[in-house]
C-alpha positions in Angstrom: 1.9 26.6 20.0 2.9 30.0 21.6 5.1 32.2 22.8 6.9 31.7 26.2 4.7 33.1 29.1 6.1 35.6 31.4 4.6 35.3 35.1 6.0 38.8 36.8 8.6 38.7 34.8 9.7 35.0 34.8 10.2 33.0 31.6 8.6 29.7 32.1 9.4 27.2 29.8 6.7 24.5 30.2 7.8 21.0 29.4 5.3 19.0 27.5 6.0 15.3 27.7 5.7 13.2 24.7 1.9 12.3 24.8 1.1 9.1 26.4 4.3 7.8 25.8 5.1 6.9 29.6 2.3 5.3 29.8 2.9 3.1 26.6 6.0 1.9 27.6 5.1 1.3 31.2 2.2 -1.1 29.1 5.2 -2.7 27.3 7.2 -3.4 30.2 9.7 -1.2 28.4 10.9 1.0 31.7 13.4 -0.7 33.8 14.2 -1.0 37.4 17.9 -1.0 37.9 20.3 -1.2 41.3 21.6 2.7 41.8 24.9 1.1 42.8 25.1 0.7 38.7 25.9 4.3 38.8 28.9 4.5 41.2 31.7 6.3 39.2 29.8 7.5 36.4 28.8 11.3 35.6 25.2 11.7 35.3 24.1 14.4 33.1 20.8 15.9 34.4 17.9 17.9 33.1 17.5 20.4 35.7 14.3 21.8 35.2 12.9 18.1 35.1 14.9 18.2 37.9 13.3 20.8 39.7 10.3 19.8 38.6 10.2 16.5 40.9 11.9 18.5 44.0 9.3 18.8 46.4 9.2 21.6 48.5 6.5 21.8 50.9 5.9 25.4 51.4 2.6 26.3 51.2 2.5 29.9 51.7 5.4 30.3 49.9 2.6 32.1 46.6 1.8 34.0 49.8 5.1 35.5 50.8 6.9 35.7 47.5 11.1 35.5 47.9 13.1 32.6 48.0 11.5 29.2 49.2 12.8 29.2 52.8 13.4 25.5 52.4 14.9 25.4 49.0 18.5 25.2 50.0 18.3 22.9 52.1 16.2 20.4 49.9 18.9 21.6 46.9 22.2 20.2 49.0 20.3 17.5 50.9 19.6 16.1 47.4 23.1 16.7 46.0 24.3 14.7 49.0 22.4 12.2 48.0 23.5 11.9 44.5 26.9 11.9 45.6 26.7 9.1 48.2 25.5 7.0 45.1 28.7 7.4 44.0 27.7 9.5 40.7 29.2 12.9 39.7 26.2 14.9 38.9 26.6 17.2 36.5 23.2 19.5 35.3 22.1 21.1 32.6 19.1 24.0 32.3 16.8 24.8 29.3 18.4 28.4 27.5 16.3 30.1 24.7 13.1 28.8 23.8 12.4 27.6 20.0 11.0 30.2 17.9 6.9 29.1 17.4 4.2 30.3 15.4 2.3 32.7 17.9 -1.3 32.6 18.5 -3.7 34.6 19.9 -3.4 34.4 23.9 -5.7 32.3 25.0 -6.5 33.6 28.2 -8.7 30.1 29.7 -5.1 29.1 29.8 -4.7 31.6 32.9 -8.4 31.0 34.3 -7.6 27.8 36.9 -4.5 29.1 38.3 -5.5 32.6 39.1 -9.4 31.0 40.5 -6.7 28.3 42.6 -5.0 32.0 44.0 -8.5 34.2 45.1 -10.2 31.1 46.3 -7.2 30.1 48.3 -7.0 33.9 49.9 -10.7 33.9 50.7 -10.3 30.8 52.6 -7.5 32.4 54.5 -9.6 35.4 55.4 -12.3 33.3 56.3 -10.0 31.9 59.0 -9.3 28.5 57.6 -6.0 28.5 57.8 -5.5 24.5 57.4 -7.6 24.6 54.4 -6.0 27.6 53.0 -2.7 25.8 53.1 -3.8 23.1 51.0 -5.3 25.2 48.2 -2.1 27.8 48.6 -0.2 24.3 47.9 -2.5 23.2 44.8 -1.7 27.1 43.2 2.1 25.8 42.5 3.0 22.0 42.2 6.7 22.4 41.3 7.5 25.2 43.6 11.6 24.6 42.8 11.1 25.3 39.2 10.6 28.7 39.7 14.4 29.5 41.2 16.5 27.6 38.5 18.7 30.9 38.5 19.3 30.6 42.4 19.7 26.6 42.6 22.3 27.2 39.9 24.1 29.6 41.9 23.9 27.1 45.0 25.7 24.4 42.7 28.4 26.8 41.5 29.1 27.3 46.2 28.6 23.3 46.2 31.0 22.6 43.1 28.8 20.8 41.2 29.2 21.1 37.2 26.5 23.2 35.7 25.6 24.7 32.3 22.5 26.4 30.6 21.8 25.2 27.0 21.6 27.4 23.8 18.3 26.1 23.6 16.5 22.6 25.0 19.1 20.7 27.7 17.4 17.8 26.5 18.8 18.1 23.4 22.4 19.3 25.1 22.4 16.4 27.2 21.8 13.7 24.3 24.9 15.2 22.6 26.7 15.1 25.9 26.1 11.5 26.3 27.0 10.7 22.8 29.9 8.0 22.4 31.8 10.7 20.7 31.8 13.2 23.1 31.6 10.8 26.4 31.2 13.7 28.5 28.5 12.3 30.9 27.8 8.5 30.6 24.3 8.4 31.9 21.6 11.1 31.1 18.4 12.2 33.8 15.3 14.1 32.7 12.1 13.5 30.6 11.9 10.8 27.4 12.4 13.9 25.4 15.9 13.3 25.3 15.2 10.2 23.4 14.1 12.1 20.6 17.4 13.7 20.4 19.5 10.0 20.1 20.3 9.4 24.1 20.8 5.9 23.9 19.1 5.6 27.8 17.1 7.9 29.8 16.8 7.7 34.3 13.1 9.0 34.5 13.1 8.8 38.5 15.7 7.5 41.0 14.2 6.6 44.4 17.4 6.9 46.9 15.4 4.9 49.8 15.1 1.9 47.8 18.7 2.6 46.4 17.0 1.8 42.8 16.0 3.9 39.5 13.9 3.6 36.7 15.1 3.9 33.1 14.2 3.6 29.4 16.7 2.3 26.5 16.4 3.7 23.5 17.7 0.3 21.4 15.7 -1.7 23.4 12.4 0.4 22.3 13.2 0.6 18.9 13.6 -3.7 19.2 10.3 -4.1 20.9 8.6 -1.9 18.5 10.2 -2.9 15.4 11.1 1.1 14.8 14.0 2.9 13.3 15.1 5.8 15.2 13.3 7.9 12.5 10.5 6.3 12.6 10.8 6.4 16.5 10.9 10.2 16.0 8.0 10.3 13.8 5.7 8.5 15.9 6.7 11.1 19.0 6.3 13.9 16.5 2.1 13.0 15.4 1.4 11.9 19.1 2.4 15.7 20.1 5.2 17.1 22.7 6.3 20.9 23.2 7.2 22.1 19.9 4.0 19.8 17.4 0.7 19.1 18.1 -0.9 15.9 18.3 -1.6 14.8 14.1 -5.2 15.8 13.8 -6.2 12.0 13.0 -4.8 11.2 16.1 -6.9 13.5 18.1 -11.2 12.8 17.3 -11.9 10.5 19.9 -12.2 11.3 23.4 -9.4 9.6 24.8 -6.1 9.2 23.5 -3.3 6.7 23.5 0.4 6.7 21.6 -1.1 3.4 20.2 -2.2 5.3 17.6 0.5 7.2 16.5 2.6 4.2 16.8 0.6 2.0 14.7 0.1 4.9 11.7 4.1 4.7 11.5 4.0 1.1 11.2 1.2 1.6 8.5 2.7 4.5 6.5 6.3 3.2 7.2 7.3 7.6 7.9 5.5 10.5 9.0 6.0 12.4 6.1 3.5 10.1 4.5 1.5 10.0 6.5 1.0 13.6 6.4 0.9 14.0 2.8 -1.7 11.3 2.6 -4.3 13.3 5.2 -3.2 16.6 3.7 -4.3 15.3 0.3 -7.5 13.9 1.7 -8.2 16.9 3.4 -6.9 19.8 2.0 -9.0 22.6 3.5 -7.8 21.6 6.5 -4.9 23.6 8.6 -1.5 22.8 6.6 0.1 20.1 9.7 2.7 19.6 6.7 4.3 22.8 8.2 4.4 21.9 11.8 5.4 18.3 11.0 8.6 19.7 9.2 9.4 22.3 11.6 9.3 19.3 14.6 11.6 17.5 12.7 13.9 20.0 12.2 13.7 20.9 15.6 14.5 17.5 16.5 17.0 17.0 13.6 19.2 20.2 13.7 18.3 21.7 17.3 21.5 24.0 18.5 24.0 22.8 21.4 27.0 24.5 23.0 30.2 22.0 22.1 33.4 23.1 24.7 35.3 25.3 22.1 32.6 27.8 22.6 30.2 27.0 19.3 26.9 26.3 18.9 26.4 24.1 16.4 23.5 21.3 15.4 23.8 18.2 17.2 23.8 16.2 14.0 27.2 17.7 13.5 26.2 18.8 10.2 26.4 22.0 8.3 23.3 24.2 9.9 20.6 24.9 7.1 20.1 28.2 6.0 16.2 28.9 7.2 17.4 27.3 10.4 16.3 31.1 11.9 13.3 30.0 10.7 12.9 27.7 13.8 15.3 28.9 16.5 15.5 32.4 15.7 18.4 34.5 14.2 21.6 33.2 15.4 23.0 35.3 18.5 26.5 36.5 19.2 28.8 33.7 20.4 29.3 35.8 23.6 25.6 35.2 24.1 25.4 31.5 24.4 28.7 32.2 26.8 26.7 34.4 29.5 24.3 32.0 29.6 26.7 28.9 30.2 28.0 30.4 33.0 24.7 31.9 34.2 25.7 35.2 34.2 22.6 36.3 32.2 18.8 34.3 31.6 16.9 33.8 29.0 13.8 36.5 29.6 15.0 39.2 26.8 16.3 36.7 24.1 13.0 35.4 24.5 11.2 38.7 24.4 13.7 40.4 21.0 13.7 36.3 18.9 10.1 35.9 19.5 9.1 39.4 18.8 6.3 39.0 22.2 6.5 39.3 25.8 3.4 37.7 26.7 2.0 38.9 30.3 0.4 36.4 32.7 -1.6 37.2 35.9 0.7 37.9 38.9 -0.2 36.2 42.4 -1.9 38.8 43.6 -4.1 41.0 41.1 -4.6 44.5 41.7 -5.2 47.7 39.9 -2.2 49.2 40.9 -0.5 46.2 39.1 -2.1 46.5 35.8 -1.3 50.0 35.9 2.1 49.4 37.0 3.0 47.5 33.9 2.0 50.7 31.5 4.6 52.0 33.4 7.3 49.1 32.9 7.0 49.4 29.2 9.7 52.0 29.1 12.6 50.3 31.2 11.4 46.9 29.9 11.8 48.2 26.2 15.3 50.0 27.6 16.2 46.3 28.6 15.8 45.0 25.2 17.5 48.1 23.4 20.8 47.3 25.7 20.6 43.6 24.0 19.3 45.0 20.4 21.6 47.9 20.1 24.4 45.6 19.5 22.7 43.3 17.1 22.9 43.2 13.1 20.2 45.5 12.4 17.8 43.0 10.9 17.1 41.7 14.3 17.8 45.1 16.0 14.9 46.8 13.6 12.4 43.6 15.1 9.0 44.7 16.2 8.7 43.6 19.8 5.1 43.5 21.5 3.5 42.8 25.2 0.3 41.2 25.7 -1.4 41.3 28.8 -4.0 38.1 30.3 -6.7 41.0 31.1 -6.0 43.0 27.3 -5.4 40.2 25.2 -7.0 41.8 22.2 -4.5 44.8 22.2 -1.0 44.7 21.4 1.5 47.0 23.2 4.6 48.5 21.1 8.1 47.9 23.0 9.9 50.7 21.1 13.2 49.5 22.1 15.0 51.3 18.8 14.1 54.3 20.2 16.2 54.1 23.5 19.2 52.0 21.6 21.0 55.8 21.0 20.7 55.8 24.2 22.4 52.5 25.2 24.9 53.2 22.4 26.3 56.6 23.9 26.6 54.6 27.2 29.8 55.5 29.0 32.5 52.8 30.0 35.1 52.1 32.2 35.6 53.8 35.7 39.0 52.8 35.9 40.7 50.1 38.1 41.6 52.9 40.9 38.6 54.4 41.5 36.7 51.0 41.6 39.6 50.2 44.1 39.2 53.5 46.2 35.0 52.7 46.6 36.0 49.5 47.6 38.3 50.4 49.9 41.7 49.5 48.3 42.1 46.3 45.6 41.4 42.6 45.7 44.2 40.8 48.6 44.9 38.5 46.1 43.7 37.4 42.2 42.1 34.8 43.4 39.8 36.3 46.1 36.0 36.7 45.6 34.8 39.5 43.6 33.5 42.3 45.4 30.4 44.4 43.9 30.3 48.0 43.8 27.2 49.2 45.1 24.7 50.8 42.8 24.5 54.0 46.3 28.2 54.0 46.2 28.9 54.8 42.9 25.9 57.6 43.1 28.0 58.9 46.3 31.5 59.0 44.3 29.7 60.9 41.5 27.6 62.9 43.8 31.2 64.4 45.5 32.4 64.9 42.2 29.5 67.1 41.2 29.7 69.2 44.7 33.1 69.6 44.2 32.5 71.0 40.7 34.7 68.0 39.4 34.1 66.1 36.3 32.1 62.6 36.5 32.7 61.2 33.2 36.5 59.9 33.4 37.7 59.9 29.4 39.7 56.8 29.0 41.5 55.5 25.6 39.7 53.8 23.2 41.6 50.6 23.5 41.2 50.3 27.2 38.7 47.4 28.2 37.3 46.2 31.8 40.0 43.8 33.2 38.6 42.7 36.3 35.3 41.7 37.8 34.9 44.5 40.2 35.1 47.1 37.6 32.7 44.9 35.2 29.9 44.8 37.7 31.1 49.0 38.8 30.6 50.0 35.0 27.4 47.7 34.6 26.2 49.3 37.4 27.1 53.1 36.4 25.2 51.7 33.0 22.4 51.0 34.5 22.0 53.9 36.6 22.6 56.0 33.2 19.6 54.5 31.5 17.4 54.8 34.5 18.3 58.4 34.9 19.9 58.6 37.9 23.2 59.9 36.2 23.2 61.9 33.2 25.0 61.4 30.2 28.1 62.9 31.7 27.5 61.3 35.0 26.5 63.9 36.7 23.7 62.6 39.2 20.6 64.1 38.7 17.7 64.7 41.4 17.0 61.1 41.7 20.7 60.1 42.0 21.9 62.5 44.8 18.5 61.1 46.4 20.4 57.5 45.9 23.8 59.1 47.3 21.7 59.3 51.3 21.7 55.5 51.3 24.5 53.8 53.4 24.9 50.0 51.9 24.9 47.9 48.8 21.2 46.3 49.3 19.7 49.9 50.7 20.9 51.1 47.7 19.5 48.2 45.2 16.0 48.4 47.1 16.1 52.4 47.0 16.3 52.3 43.1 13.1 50.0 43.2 10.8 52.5 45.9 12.5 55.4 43.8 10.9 54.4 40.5 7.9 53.3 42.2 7.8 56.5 43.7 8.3 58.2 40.4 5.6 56.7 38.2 3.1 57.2 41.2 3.2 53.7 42.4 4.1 54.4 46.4 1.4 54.9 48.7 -0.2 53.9 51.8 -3.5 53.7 50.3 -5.5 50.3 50.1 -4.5 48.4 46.7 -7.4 47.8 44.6 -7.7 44.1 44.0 -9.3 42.5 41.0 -11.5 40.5 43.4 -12.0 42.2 46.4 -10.4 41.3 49.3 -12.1 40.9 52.6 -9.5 42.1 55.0 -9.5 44.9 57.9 -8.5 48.2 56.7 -4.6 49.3 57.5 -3.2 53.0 58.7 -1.9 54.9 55.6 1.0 55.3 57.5 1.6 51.5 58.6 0.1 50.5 55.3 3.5 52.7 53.8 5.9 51.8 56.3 5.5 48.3 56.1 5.4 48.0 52.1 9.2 49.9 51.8 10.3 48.0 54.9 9.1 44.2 53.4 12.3 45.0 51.0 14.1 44.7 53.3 15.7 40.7 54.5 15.0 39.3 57.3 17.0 36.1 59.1 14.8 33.2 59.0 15.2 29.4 59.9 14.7 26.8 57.0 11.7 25.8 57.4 8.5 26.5 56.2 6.7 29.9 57.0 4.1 29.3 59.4 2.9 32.7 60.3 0.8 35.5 59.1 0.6 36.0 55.3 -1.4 39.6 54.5 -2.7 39.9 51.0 -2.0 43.5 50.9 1.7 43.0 51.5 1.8 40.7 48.7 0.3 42.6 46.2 2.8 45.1 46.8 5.2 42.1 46.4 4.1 41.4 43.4 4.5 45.4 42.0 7.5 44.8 43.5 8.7 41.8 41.7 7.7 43.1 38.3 10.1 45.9 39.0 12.7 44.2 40.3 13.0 41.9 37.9 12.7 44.4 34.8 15.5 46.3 36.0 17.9 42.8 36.7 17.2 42.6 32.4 18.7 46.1 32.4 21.8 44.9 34.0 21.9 41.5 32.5 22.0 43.2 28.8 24.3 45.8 30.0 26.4 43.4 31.3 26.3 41.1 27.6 26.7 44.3 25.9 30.4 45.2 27.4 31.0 41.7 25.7 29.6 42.1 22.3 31.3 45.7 22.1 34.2 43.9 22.9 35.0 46.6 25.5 36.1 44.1 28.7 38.4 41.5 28.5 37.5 39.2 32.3 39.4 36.0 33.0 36.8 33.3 31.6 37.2 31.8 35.6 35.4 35.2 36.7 32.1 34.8 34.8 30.7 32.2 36.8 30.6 34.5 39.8 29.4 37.7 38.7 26.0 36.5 38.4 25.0 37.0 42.2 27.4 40.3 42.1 25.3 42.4 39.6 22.4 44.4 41.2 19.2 43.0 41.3 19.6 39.3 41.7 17.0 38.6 44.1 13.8 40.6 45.6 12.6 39.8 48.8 9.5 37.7 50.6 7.1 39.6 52.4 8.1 38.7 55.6 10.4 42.0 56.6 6.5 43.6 55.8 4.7 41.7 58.1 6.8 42.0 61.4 6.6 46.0 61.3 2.9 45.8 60.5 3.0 43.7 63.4 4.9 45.7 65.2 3.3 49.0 64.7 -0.2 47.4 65.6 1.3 47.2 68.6 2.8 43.7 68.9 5.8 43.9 71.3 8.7 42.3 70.6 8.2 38.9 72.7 4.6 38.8 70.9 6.6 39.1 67.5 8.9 35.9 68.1 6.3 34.2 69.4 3.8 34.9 66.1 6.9 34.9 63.7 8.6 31.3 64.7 10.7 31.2 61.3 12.4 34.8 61.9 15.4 34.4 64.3 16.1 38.2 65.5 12.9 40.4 64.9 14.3 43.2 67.1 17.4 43.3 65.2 16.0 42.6 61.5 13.3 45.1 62.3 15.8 47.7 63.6 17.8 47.3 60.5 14.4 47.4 58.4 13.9 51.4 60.4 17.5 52.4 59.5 16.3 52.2 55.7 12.8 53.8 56.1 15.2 56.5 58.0 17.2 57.0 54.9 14.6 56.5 52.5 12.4 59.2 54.8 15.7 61.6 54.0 16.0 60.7 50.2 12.6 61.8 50.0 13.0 65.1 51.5 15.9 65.9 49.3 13.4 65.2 46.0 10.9 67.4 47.9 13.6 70.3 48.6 15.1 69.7 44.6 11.3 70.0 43.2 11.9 66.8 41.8 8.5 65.4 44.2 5.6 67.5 45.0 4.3 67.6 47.8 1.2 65.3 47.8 3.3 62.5 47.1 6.1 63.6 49.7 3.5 64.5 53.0 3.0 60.8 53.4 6.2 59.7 54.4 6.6 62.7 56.6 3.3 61.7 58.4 4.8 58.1 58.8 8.0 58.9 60.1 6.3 61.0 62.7 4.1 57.9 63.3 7.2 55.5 63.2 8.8 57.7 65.8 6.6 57.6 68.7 6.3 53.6 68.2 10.2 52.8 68.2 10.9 53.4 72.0 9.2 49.8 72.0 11.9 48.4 69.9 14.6 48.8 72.8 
């Protein structure tokens, strides 16, 4: 087994079904059809990444956009609705930390059919196939929806629908759930996994036209098969799933079939023996002992999130002392309370409790990506010190490494202890007032919606303080906390802007941050941080990205090629449905740079954000949490599509040719003017790094030579 695989950025936890054991119960006439109106009034607990997994979204050139899944809303509610006219209270449940493995080397084959699916899907897109392309674009990503488990969760939180992230494996959460004792959900959905955990009864698929649903029963099983539950577990552990590999025995011939594993229980009576007896009979072979005992403690002991806010092993037991052994050192209690409410993911507890951040192949493989991710290693480590730094210092002193799909022979150093001084000295707390006075006076009521402080405001605030020779840093007492969720996500914010070195230690803004100050709205200001580190480690250019395969594609102006890659950050309003125009593989390499960044810096915030809590230095209403996710900077990049209407456009496309080649965007003139007004301020932030020496000017003649271009083309924009 191995680490979790990062995909720009994104922890994918890959479920592995129990091996062949669908299919041997489906030969036993062990799944069941069932009425759905047997569900009417119960609360069904549901796996959401199994979930996702069977949403269909049928987006093809979604891999070739990037963003949100235009669709994905829409298919999220629709399918709500229809759990809810069942009569059934759905309430879901997503996979948290993954289990601590033995790493080995990457295998990079592992990467070899997806990224082959990608370049041969482009090349049929340049070829001018465009029905064809579609088809392989759709093949690159089966279970589109399991990407965005952070944004669906979000949608359920606006939908008020119930929803948790695990500690660890919801499959494991949801069996507890279910339990008679608890009673908290009386039906469980999602993979037989959960059977391995004690859920008396699994719903493997619910089919809402026929108003029926397929299920498994746990009792029923263990009658058929003669089993124990043990012995149940034991034959699932040999025959393989996620966290054990398939008993060596088991795995010589060419085809293979839980027969087997069932039958060597029946004939050994445990697994432990039968482990024993092979590793006896063999022993020069690899020690399975080891990974049989680890699955069963997995299985045994795995750690759930029980109401009063502790995570404990579902067998209710005292927790075993090498139990870090398997999971990982135990984590703050404020940790596993984040993640509940979805304020913060997985990604860097991953990273810090499996010592690795393994790299996979983004969608679109350039140079300028590879050499873009040299570059992440700082912030990426400075995401990991802001968690690590207020750790016990055994697990603060870990050794963290990256591994890259196109390296995987070299190990990279994440020297996170060496920025934790850094997130140590941090400064906190604005103050109530002055979080108020940015956004424009305080909340009309306790109830009403947070509001976020923008990452350009707070720049500007400290930016008038420094002109007016005034103080930035605001010395407050000791004992004073963050109260509300407006000044949480203001002194996350003002964190994060510290460690990136737009403020100094004292506040002050340096070149960078003043640059931040020209920028007139909260998402300007988020998407000005992203093109201002870009633009810092030499990453913003109009020059042709160097792909790993080469592209086949006419060349683009420097000057559109530039425009059009700061614009794409930018939204646009689209219609959902699925994006039928123009995709441009240049664009999405630059998406995918993008995305890398994008997403490193949302870990800066996310730890930040943990880290007021394990300092104990803010004290928000627990009702608060659940809405701060969205409210921090960085939640979501953009698609591509903001990119490809000004390319469009300043080809020379007129408006009326734009709606008519862009069906899915519903105000090109307007989006696009909107998309100018940031290159305009951008344009000016650049200038000012130019003027402060903080740019030379190589990198600065560029954007002068585009806004001159941009100029005499935006009399056609009306």
């Amino acid at each position: 087994a191995s680490a979790p695989v990062v995909d720009c950025c994104v922890i994918e936890v890959v479920a592995m079904p129990i091996r062949r054991l669908h299919e041997f119960l489906l030969e036993r006439q062990l799944i069941q059809t069932e009425s759905i109106d047997k569900l009417a009034g119960l609360r069904v607990g549901i796996d959401g990444n199994a979930w996702l997994r069977q949403l269909r979204l049928s987006e093809p050139r979604q891999v070739a956009m990037g963003g949100l899944p235009l669709t994905l809303e829409e298919t999220v509610a629709t399918n709500i609705a229809k759990w809810k006219q069942a009569g059934t209270l759905p309430t879901f449940v997503f996979n948290g930390v993954g289990v601590k493995r033995d790493r080995a080397p990457l295998n990079v084959n592992s990467f070899v059919s997806r990224v082959q699916k990608r370049q041969h899907a482009w090349e049929t897109y340049g070829g001018g196939n465009e029905e064809a392309a579609d088809a392989q674009f759709a093949a690159v990503e089966q279970s589109l929806a399991a990407n965005f488990g952070r944004n669906v969760a979000q949608q359920l939180t606006r939908l008020g629908v119930q929803h948790m992230q695990a500690p660890y494996l919801a499959a494991a959460q949801l069996a507890w759930l279910v339990a008679p004792k608890q009673g908290l959900v009386q039906a469980v959905f999602g993979g037989l996994e959960a059977l391995l955990f004690g859920a008396a009864s699994v719903i493997l698929s619910v089919d809402f036209e026929k108003r029926t649903y397929a299920f498994v029963e746990l009792g029923r099983i263990l009658q058929s098969l003669g089993l124990v539950p043990q012995q149940f577990q034991d034959a699932c552990i040999l025959a393989g799933f996620d966290y054990s590999a398939t008993f060596p025995p088991l795995s010589t011939g060419k085809y293979f079939s839980f027969q087997g594993a069932y039958d060597l229980i029946v004939q050994a009576r445990h697994g432990y023996g039968a482990v024993a007896n092979y590793m006896n009979a063999n022993p020069g072979q690899a020690n399975y002992m080891e990974v049989y005992l680890k699955a069963r403690a997995v299985v045994t002991n795995h750690l759930i999130f029980e109401p009063k806010g502790a995570v404990i092993p579902i067998s209710g037991e005292d927790m075993p002392s090498d139990l870090h052994e398997i999971f990982g050192y135990r984590l703050p209690v404020e940790t596993y309370f984040l993640m509940t409410q979805g304020v913060i993911t997985s990604q860097v507890l991953n990273n810090l409790l499996h010592a690795v951040l393994v790299e996979a192949p983004p969608l679109v493989d350039t140079a300028e990506y590879r050499e873009l991710l040299g570059s992440l290693l700082d912030v990426r480590s400075k995401a990991i010190a802001a968690l690590s730094a207020n750790l016990h210092e055994t697990i603060a002193a870990t050794r963290v490494v990256t591994v890259r799909w196109f390296d995987p022979d070299n190990e990279l150093l994440m020297d996170h202890a060496r920025f934790q001084p850094a997130v140590r000295a941090l400064s906190c707390h604005l103050g109530q007032e002055v979080v108020d006075g940015i956004l424009g006076g305080p909340p009309s009521s306790p109830t009403a919606p947070a509001r976020a402080v923008g990452l350009h405001a707070l720049s500007q605030l400290f930016a008038g303080r420094q002109a007016a020779g005034e103080a930035c840093l605001v010395q407050v007492k000791k004992t004073e906390v963050v109260s509300t969720a407006e000044d949480f996500v203001a002194v996350v914010s003002a964190q994060a802007l510290q460690l990136l070195g737009f403020l100094g230690a004292d506040r002050a803004p340096t070149p960078r941050g003043r640059a931040l100050a020209k920028f007139s709205r909260g998402d300007f200001g988020e998407n000005a941080v992203v093109l201002l580190e870009l633009l810092r480690y030499g990453a913003l250019s109009g020059a042709p990205l160097t792909h790993a395969v080469p592209a086949h594609s006419p060349a683009t102006d420097s000057a559109v090629a530039l425009i059009s890659r700061c614009v794409s950050l930018c939204p646009m309003q689209t219609a959902a449905e699925p994006w039928t125009a123009a995709v441009d593989r240049d664009l999405m390499g630059f998406n995918c740079i993008v995305k890398a960044l994008h997403r490193s810096l949302r870990n800066v915030a996310e730890m930040l954000a943990l880290g007021l809590l394990l300092r104990k230095q803010a004290k928000v209403p627990v009702r608060r949490y659940a809405g701060l996710a969205t409210l921090l900077p960085f939640f979501q990049e953009e698609s591509c599509a903001a990119g490809l209407v000004a390319k469009a456009f300043l080809e020379g496309q007129s408006v009326e040719q734009l709606a008519a080649a862009f069906p899915q965007c519903k105000d090109v003139a307007a989006d696009l003017r909107q998309a100018f007004s940031f290159w305009d301020e951008l344009a000016a932030a650049v200038a000012l790094l130019h003027a402060e020496g903080a740019l030379d000017a190589a990198a600065a003649a560029p954007f002068k030579e585009a806004d001159a271009f941009l100029a005499n083309r935006r009399p056609a924009l009306g």
